[in-house]
C-alpha positions as CSV (number, residue, x, y, z in Angstrom):
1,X,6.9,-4.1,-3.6
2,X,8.8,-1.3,-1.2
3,X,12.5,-1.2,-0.8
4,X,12.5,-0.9,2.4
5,X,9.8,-0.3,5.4
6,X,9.5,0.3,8.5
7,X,8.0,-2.8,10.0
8,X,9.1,-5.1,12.8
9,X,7.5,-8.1,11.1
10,X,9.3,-8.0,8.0
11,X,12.8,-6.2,8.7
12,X,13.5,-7.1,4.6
13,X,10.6,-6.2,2.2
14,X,10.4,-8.5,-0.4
15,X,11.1,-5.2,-3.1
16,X,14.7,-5.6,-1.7
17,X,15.2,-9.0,-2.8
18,X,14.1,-8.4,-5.9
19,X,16.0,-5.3,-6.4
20,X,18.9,-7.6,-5.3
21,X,18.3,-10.0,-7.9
22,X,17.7,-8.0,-10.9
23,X,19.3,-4.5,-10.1
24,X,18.3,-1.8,-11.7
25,X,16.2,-3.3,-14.1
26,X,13.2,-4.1,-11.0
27,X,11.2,-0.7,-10.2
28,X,9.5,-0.8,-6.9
29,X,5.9,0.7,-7.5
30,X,3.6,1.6,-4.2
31,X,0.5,2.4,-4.8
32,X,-1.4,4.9,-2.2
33,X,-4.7,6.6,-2.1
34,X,-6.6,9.0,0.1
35,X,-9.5,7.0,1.2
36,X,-11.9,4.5,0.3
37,X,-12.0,0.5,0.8
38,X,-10.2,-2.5,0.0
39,X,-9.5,-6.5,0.8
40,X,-7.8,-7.7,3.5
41,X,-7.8,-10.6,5.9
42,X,-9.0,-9.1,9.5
43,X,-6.2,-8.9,11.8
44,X,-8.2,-8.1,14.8
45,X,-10.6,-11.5,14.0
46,X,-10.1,-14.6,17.0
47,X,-11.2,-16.5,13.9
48,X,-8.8,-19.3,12.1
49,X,-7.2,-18.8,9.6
50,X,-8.3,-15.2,9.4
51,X,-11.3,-14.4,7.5
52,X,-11.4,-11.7,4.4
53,X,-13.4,-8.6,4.8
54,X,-14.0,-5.1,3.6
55,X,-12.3,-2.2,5.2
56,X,-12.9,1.6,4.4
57,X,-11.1,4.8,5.4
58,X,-11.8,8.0,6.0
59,X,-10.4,11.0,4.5
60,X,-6.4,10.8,5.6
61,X,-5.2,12.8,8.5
62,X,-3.4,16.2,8.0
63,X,0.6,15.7,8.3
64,X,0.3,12.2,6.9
65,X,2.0,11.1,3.7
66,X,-2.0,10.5,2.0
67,X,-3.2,13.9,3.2
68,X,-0.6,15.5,1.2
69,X,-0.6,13.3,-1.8
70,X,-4.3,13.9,-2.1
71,X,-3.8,17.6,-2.3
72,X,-2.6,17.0,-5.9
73,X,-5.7,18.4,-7.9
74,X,-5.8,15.0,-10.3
75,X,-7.8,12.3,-9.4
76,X,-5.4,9.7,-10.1
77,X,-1.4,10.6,-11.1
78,X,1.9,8.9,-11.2
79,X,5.2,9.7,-9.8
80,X,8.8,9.0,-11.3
81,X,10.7,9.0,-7.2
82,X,13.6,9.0,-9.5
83,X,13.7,12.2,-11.6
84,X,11.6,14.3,-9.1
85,X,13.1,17.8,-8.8
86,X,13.2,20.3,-6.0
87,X,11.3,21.0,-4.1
88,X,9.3,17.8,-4.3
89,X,12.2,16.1,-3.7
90,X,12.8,17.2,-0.3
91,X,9.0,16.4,0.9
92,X,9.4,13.2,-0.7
93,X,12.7,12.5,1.3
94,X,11.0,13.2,4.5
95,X,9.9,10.1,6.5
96,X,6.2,10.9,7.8
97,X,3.5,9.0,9.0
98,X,2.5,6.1,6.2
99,X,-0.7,4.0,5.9
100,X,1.0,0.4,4.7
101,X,-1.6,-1.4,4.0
102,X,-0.9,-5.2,3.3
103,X,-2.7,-8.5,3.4
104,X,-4.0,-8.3,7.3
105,X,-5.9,-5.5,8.4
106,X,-5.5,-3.0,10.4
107,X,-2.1,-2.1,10.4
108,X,0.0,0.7,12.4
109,X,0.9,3.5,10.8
110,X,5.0,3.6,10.0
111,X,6.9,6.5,8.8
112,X,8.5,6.3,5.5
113,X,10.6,8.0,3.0
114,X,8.7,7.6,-0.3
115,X,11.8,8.6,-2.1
116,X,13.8,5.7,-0.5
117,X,11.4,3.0,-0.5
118,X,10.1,3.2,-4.5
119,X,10.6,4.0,-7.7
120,X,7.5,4.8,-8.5
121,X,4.2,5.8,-7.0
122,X,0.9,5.8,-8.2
123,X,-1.9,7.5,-6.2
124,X,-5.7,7.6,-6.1
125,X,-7.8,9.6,-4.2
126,X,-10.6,7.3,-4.0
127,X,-10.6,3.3,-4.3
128,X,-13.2,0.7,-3.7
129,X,-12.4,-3.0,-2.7
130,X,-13.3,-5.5,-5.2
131,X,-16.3,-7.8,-4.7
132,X,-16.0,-10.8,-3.1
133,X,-17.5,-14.1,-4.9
134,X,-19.0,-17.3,-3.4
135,X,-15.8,-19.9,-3.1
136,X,-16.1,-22.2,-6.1
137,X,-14.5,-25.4,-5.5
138,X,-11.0,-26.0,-4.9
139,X,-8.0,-23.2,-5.5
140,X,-10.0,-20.7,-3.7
141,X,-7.8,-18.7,-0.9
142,X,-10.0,-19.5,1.8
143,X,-12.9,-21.5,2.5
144,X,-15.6,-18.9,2.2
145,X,-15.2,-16.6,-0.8
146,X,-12.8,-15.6,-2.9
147,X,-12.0,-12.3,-5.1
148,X,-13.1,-11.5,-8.2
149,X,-11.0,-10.3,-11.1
């Protein structure tokens, strides 16, 4: 959950009130990746409530946060925000354009300061959505499926 973000449609993210509420003992972990798919109800949909689908991404943009990240040769890495040493640091402190991907789908690109807005990051280059299951009875999110764990 980020510290902060650069969204109109939530000016306090909840990472904030949680760092408010147990100090330092909460770390704020984002996760990021270069491309691939994932979950998310489709924000462009007339249906209601908003369905689920599967969204996938191309390779990331040069000058964007992801593009850069994915230059890192591992496949998968995290990042202590908090002990990162020049002159990481300074990139890291840098707000640039962000992919904030978060329940609805698709979502503007924001500029952020990693550094500010987490502890911790964790990046993949690749991800795949999970698969989506026929509902089963009541508890389900939505009417029509639901995701498996």
């Amino acid at each position: 959950m980020a510290l902060v973000i650069n969204s109109p449609d939530y000016p306090r993210p909840q990472g904030a009130f949680l760092r408010d509420r147990f100090g330092a003992g909460y770390l704020s972990v984002r996760t990021s990746f270069g491309e691939g798919s994932f979950i998310a109800y489709d924000g462009l949909s007339t249906q209601a409530p908003l369905p689920l689908g599967t969204f996938t991404t191309g390779p990331p943009e040069p000058g964007t946060t992801e593009y850069t990240l994915n230059l890192v040769p591992h496949p998968v890495y995290l990042l202590d925000l908090r002990t990162v040493r020049e002159p990481a640091r300074e990139w890291l402190t840098a707000s640039r354009p962000t992919t904030e991907i978060g329940t609805v789908w698709p979502a503007p690109e924001a500029d952020t300061s990693l550094l500010v807005s987490s502890d911790l990051l964790v990046h993949f280059h690749h991800v795949d959505g999970a698969r989506l299951l026929p509902a089963e009875g009541r508890g389900a999110p939505d009417a029509e499926c639901r995701v498996a764990t």
